[in-house]
C-alpha positions in Angstrom: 37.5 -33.7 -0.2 37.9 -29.8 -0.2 38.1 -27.2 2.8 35.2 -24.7 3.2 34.8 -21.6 4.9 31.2 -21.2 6.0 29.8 -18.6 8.3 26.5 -19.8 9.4 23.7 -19.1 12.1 22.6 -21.0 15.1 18.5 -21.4 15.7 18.9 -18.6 18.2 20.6 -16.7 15.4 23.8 -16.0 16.6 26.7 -16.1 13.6 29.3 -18.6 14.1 32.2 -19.2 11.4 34.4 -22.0 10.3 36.1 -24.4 8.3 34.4 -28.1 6.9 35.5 -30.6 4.8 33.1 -31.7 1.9 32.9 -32.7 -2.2 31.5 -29.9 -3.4 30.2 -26.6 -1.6 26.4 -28.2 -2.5 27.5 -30.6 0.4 28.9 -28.6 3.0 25.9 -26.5 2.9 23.7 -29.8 3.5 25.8 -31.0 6.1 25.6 -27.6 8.0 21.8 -27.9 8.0 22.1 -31.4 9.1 24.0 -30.1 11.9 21.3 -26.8 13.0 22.6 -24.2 11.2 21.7 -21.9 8.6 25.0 -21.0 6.3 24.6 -17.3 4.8 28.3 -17.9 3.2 30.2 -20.9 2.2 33.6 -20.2 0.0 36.4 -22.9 -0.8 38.9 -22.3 1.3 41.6 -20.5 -0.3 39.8 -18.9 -3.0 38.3 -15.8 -3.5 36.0 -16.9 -6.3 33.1 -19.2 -6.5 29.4 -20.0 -8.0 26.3 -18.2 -6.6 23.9 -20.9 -4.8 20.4 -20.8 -3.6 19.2 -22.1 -0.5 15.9 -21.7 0.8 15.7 -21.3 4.7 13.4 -20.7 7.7 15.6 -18.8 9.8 14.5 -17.1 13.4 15.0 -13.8 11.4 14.0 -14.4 7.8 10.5 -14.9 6.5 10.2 -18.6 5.2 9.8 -18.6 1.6 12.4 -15.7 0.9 15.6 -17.4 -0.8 18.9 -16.8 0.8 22.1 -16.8 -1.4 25.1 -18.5 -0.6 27.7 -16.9 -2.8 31.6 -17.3 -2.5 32.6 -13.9 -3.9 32.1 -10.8 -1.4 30.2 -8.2 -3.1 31.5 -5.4 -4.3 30.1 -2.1 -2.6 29.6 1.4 -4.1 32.3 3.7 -3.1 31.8 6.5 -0.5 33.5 9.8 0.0 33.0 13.4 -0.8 30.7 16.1 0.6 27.5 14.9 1.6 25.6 18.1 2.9 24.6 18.4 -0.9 23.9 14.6 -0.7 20.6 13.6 -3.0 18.9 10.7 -1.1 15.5 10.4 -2.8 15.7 8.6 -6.0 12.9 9.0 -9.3 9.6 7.4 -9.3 10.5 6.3 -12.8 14.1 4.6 -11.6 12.1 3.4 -8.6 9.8 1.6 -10.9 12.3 0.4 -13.3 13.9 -1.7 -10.6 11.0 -3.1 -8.8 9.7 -4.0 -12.4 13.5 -5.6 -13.1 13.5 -7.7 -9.7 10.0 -8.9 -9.8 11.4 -10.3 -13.3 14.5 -11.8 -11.8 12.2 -13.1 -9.0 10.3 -15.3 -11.1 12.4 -16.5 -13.6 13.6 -18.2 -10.3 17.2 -16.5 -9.4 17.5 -15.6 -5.7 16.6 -12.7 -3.9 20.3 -11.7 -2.9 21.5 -12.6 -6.2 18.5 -10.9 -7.9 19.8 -7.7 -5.5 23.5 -8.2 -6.5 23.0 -8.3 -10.6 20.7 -5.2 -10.6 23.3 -3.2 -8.2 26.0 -3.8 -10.3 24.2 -2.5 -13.4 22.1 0.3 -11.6 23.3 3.9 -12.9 22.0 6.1 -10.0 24.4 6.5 -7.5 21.4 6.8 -4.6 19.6 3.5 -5.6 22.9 1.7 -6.3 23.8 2.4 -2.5 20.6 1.5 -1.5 20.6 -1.8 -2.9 23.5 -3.5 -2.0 22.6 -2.3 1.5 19.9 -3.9 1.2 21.4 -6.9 -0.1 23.9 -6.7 3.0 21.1 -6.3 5.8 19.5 -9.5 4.3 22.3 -11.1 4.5 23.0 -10.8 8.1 19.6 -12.3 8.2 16.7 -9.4 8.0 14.0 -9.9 5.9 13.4 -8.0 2.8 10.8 -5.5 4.1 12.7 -5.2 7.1 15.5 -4.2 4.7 13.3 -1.7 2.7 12.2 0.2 5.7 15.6 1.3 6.6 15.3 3.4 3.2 12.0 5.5 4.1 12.5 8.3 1.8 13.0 5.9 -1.1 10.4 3.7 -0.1 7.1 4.3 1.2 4.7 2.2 3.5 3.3 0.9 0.6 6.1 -0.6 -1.1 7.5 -1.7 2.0 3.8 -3.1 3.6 3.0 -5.0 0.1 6.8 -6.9 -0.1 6.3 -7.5 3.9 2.4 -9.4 2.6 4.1 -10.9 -0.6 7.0 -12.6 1.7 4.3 -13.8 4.3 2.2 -15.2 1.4 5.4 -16.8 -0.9 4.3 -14.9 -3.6 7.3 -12.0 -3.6 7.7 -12.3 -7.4 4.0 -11.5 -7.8 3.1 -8.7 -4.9 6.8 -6.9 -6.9 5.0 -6.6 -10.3 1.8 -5.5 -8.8 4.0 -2.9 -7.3 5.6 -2.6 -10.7 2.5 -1.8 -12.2 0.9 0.4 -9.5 4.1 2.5 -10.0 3.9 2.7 -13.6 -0.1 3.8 -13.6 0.8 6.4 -10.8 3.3 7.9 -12.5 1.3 8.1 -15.4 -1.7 10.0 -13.3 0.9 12.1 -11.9 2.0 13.2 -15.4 -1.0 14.1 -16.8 -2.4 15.9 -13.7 1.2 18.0 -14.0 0.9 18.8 -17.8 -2.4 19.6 -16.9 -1.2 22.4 -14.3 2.3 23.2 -15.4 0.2 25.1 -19.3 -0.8 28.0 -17.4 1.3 28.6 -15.1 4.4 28.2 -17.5 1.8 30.9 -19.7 1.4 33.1 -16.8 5.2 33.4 -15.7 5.7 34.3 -19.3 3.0 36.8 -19.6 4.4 38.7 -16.3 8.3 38.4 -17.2 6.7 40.4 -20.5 5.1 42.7 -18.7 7.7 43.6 -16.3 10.8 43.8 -19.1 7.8 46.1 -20.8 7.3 48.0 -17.7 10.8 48.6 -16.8 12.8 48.7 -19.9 10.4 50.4 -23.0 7.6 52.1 -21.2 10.6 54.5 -19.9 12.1 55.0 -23.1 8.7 56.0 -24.6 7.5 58.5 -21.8 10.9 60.6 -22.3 9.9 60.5 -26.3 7.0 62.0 -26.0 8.1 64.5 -23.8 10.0 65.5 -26.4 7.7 65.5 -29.2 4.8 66.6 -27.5 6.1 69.0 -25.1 3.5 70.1 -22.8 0.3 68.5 -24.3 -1.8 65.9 -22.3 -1.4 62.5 -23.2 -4.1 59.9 -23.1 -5.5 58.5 -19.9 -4.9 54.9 -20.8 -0.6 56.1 -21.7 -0.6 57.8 -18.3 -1.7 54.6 -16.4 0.9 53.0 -17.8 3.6 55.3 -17.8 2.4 55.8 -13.5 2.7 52.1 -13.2 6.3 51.8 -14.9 7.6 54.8 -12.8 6.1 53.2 -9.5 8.2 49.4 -10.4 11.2 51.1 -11.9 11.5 53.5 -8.4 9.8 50.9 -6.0 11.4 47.5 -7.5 13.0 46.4 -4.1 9.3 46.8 -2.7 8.0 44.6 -5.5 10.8 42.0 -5.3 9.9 41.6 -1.1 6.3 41.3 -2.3 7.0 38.5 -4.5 9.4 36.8 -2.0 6.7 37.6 0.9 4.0 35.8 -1.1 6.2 33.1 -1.7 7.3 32.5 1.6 3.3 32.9 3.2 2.4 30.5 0.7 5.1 28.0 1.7 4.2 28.8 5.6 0.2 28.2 4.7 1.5 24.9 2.9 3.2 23.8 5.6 1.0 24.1 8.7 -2.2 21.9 8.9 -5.0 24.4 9.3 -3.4 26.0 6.1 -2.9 22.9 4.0 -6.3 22.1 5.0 -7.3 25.4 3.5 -5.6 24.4 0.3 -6.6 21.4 0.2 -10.4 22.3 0.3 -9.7 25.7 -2.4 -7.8 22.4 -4.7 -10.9 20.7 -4.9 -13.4 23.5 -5.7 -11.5 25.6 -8.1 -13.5 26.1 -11.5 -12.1 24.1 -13.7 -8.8 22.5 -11.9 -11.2 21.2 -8.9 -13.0 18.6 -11.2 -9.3 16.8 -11.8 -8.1 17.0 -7.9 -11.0 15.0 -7.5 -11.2 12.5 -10.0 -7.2 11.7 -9.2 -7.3 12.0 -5.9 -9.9 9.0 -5.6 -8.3 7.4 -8.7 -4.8 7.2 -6.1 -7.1 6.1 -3.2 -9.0 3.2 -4.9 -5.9 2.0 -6.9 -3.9 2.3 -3.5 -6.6 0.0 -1.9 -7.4 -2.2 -4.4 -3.7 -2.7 -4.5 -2.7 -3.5 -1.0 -5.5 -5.6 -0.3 -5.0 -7.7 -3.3 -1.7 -8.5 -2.2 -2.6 -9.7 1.1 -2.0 -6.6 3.3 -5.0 -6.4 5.9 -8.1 -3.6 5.4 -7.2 -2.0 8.6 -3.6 -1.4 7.7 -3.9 -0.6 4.2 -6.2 2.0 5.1 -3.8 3.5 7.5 -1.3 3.8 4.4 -3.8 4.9 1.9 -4.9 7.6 4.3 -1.1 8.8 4.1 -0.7 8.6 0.1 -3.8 10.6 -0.2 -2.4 13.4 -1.2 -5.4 15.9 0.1 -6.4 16.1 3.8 -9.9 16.3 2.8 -10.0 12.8 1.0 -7.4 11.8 4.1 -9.7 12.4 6.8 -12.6 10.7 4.8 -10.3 7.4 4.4 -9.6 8.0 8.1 -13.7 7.7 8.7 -13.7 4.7 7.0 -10.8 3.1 8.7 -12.9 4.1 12.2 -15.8 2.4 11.0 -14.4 -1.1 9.3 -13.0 -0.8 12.9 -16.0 -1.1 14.7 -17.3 -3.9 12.5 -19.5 -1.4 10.5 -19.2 -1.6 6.2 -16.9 0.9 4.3 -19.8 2.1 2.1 -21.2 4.0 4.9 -18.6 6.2 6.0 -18.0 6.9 2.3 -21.5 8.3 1.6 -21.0 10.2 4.6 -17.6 12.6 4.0 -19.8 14.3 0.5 -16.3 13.3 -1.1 -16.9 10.8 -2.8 -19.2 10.6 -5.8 -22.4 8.1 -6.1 -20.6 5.7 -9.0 -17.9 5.2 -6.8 -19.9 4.3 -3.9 -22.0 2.1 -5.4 -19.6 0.3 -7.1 -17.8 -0.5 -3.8 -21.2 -1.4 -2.5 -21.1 -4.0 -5.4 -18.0 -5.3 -4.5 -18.7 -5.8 -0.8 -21.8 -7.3 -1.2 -20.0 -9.8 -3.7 -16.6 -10.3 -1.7 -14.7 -8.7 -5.5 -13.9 -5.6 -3.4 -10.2 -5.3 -4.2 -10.9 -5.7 -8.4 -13.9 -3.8 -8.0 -11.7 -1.2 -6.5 -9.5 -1.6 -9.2 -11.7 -0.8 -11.9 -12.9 2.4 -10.1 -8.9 3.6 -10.7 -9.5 2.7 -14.2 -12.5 4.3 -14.4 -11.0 7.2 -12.7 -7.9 7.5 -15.0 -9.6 7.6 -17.7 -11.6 10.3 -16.8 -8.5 12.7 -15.6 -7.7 11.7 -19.4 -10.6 12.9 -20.9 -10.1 16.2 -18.2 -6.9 17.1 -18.9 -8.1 17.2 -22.9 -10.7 19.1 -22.2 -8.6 21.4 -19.4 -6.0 21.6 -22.9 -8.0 22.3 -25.3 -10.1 25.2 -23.4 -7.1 26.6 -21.9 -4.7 27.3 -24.9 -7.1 29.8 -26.6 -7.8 31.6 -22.5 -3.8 31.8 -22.3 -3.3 33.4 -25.5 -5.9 35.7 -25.2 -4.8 36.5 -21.8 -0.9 36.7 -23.1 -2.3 39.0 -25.8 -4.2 41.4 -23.9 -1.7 42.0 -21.5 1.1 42.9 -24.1 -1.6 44.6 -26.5 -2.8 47.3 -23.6 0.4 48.6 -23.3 1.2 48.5 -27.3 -2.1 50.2 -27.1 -0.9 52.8 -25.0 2.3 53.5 -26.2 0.4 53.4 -29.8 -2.1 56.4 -28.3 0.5 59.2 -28.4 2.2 58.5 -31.9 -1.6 58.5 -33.4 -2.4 61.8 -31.7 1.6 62.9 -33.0 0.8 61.9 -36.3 -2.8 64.0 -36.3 -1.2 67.1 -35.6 1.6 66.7 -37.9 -1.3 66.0 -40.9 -3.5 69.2 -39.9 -0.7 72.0 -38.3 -3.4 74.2 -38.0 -6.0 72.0 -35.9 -5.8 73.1 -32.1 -4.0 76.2 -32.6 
């Protein structure tokens, strides 16, 4: 018989710790069950090492189902320190997904949750999620559950991810609700991707085309103007090189007034961002701008009916899941319409309804959720409207590409050829008088 330290909790879930003699720590943990408690450590006395176990238990404070590790080596914990005012605490979607796809693998190859937590902190490389996770791992421990756990991390976690583990643990089915997550994550990112390449062409074009224009402005257009004074003395120059020449005088004199322009706009457009009449404002321009209005649409309800289809498939109820779609939306205007429908499922009423109603959402995708209600396949009905929809911002954003490359390069070469144009004017008119010296005089 061997000595085991055990800390273990009562039924009212108060942490009591001890010694107990038994064979193997297999046994002390049975005998502590036997005797009302629920061990969350049991370590041969005397040593610092020992072999991971699972045990599954129903505590007052865990969700039955989720497995509890009793492990006889302390975990070893990130190390703090250094200035945190600079401290990042959001961590990338891409990271994000890569360990919610890693533990919903660990999951159901059948290692245990804290284990599963303690093997993919160790090997994690960001510093933010490897915090994260073993406090995570620490707070289930003590005996929180695992969404419990997750919601102490909001900016790392959202509703969703937290909502859909909270339905997986209720159900038993963690392993399963993780790769759903896994997957949602992965398709998301995806849609966010495209919808970015999509938008980042012409702006990236456009910044170029006005860093041009101003080096033109500020740097050659003066250089030129005192040449031709000196060449052409007196005479007029052309109407198109005068423009010019008074729009690089007015930057090069007035660029402190340009700069506080720029930073104004900047600044009104983050204030009109940020309050709700404003982002409503956006919002609404987003979705009927030629050309870019067509995409916010089709992703925006590709997010809603994937968010949906999502949570509901993995046991969360309708109500709640459309609270949390409503704040994924990404666009008040598709928000408010979710928010209609939540009203109305509310009141017993059908979701179709309500959808037809906001003018948001287009007749396919109504009737295809018409389909589904009417033959209780609403969440894979809902589903295969994000497919639908992703394949569609696809087939956009090729389109969007393929249109906008020659636009850009026409627009890129019109800017730089007017004023090659009009510093061109003067040398021609130079040249004239230099072939006939007796024209004008």
């Amino acid at each position: 018989m061997a000595k085991y330290e055990y800390a273990a909790l009562n039924a009212q879930g108060q942490e009591s710790r001890g010694v107990i003699d038994a064979a193997s720590t297999n046994e002390a943990v049975a005998t502590l069950r036997k005797s009302g408690f629920f061990p969350t450590s049991v370590t041969e006395a005397g040593k610092g090492g020992g072999t991971a176990v699972a045990v599954k238990v129903a505590t007052p404070v865990a969700v039955a189902g989720t497995p509890v590790a009793v492990v006889g080596k302390a975990k070893a914990k990130p190390k703090g320190g250094g200035f945190k005012f600079f401290e990042r605490k959001t961590v990338d979607g891409k990271v994000l997904m890569i360990f919610t796809r890693q533990l919903a693998t660990l999951i159901d190859a059948g290692l245990p949750l804290l284990r599963g937590l303690e093997v993919l902190g160790k090997q994690e490389k960001d510093p933010v999620l490897k915090k994260i996770i073993f406090s995570i791992s620490d707070s289930v421990q003590s005996g929180s559950t695992f969404s419990e756990s997750l919601g102490h991390s909001p900016h790392v976690f959202s509703k969703l991810f937290v909502n859909m583990v909270k339905a997986g643990e209720l159900g038993g089915v963690l392993e399963l609700v993780l790769n759903r997550l896994a997957e949602f994550q992965e398709k998301a990112q995806k849609l966010r991707n495209k919808v970015k390449s999509a938008m980042t062409y012409p702006l990236v074009v456009l910044t170029i085309a006005m860093l041009i224009l101003v080096f033109l402005l500020a740097f050659i257009v003066p250089s030129f103007e005192q040449l031709f004074k000196d060449m052409l003395g007196s005479k007029p120059l052309p109407a198109l090189t005068r423009f010019i020449m008074d729009i690089s005088r007015t930057l090069v004199s007035n660029w402190y007034i340009a700069l506080a322009v720029v930073v104004g706009a900047t600044l009104g457009w983050k204030a009109i961002n940020n309050s709700p009449k404003g982002r409503v404002m956006l919002d609404i321009l987003a979705l009927r701008l030629p050309l870019f209005g067509d995409l916010t649409r089709k992703s925006s309800i590709s997010r809603f009916t994937r968010t949906l289809g999502t949570l509901v498939t993995s046991g969360v109820p309708i109500l709640q899941a459309l609270i949390i779609t409503r704040e994924t939306a990404g666009n008040s205007i598709i928000a408010d319409a979710v928010m209609k429908v939540h009203d109305a499922v509310k009141e017993g009423e059908s979701i179709v309804t309500p959808m037809e109603g906001s003018g948001v959402f287009p007749p396919m995708v109504i009737s295809m959720v018409d389909v589904g209600e009417e033959t209780g396949q609403l969440p894979d009905m809902l589903l295969k409207i994000a497919d639908v929809f992703d394949d569609e911002v696809d087939n956009t954003v090729d389109a969007l590409t393929s249109l906008l490359e020659p636009l850009m390069i026409v627009f890129l070469a019109v800017v730089v050829g007017t004023i090659v144009i009009a510093l061109f004017l003067p040398m021609v008119s130079l040249v004239q008088n230099m072939s006939n010296p007796g024209a004008g005089g």
